[in-house]
C-alpha positions as CSV (number, residue, x, y, z in Angstrom):
1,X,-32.7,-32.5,77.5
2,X,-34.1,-34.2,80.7
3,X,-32.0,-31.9,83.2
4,X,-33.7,-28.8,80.8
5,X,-37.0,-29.6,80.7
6,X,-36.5,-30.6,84.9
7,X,-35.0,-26.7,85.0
8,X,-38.3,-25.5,83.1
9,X,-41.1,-27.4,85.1
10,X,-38.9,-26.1,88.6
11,X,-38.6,-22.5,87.4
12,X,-42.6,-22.2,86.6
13,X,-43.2,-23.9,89.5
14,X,-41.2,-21.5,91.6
15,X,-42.8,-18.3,90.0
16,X,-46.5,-19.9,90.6
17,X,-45.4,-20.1,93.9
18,X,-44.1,-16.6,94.4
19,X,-46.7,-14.8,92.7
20,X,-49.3,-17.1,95.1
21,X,-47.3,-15.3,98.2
22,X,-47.4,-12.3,96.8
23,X,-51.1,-12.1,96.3
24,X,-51.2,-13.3,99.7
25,X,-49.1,-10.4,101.1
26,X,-51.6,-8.2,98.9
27,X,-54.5,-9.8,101.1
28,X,-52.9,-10.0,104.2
29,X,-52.0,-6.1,103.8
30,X,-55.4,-5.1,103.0
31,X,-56.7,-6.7,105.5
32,X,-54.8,-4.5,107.7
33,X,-56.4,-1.5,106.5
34,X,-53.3,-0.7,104.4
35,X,-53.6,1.2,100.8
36,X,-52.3,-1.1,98.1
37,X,-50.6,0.4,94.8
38,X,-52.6,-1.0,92.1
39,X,-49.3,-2.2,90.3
40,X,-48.7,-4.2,93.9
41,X,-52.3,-6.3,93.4
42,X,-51.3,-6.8,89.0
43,X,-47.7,-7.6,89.6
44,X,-46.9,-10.9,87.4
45,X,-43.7,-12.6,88.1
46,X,-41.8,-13.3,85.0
47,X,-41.2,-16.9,84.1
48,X,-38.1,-17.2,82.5
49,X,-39.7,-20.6,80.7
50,X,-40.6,-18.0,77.8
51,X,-37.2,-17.6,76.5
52,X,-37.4,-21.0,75.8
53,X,-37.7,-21.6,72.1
54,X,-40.9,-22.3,70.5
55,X,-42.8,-19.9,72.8
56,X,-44.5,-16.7,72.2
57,X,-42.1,-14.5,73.6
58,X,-39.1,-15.7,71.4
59,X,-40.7,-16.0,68.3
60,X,-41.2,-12.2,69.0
61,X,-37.9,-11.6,69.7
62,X,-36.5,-13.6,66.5
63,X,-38.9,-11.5,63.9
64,X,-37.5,-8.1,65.5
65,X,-34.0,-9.2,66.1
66,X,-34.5,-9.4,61.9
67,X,-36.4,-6.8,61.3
68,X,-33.7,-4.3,63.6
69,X,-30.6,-6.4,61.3
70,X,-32.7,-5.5,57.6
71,X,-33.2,-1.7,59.5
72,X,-29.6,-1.2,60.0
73,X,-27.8,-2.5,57.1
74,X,-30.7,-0.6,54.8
75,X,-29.7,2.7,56.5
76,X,-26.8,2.9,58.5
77,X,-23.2,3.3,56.4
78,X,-21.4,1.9,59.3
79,X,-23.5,-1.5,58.3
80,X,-23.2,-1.3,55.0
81,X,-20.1,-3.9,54.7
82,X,-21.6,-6.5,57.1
83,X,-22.1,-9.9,57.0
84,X,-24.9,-10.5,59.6
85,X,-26.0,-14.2,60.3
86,X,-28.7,-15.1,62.3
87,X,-29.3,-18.6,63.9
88,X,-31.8,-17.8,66.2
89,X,-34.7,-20.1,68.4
90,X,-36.4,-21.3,65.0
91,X,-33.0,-22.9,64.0
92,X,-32.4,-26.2,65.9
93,X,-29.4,-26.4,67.6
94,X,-27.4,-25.1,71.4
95,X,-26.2,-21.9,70.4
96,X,-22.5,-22.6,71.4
97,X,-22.5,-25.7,69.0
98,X,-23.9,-24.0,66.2
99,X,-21.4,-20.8,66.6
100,X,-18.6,-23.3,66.6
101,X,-19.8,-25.3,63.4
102,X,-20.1,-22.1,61.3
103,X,-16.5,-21.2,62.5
104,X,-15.2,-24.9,61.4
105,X,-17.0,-24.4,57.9
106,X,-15.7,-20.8,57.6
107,X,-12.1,-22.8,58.2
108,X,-12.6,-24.8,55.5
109,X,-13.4,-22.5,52.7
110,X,-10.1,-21.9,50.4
111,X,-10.9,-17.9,51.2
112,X,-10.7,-18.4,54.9
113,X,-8.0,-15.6,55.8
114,X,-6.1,-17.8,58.8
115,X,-5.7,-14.4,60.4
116,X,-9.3,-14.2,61.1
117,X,-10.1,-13.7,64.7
118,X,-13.7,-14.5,66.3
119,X,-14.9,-12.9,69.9
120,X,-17.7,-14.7,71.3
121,X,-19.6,-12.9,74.2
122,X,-22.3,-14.7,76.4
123,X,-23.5,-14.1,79.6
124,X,-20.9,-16.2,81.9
125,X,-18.1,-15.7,79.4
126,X,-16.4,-14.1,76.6
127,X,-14.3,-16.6,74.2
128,X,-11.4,-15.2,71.6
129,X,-11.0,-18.3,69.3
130,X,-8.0,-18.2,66.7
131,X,-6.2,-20.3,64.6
């Protein structure tokens, strides 16, 4: 928790930083006479602190993540046999963790089929867990 919340205050650091020199570069170009795009002078710098749950931004994403699942699996067919789960930001809990403690449960169940195969795809990895 300490090294993330260390990540968080670094990253918004940095982007305050960045978008200071680039409202610098803004001035120092006008003051050199040069036309500036008006996207130049309003250009924010994303701060990647707003995926982090709890904010804005991901509680956003979490109500259309279900709204798109409840869309699709009322009118596509191709949908219409799927089990969808979501454990998004509002549940507690590192993704990986949770993924791996619904697997262990599913295990468990008499009506497990040991055959089952699960592919787990992230950004630095995919992960093909069976039996």
């Amino acid at each position: 928790m300490n090294q993330q919340r260390s990540r968080r205050f670094r990253s918004s650091k940095e982007a305050k930083e960045k978008e200071e020199e680039n409202a610098e570069f803004v001035k120092m170009l006008q003051s050199g006479g040069k036309e500036i795009h008006e996207s130049l002078e309003t250009q924010k710098v994303w701060d990647s602190n707003a995926i982090t749950p709890g904010t804005p931004f991901m509680d956003t994403l979490a109500a259309s993540i279900r709204y798109w699942v409840a869309y699709k699996l009322n009118t596509d067919p191709a949908w219409a046999k799927l089990k969808v789960i979501i454990s998004d930001s509002t549940v507690p809990g590192e993704g990986e963790h949770k993924i791996m403690e619904f697997i262990r449960s599913q295990r468990s169940s008499p009506e497990h089929d040991p055959n089952t195969r699960h592919v787990i795809y992230g950004l630095v990895c995919i992960h093909n867990i069976s039996n």
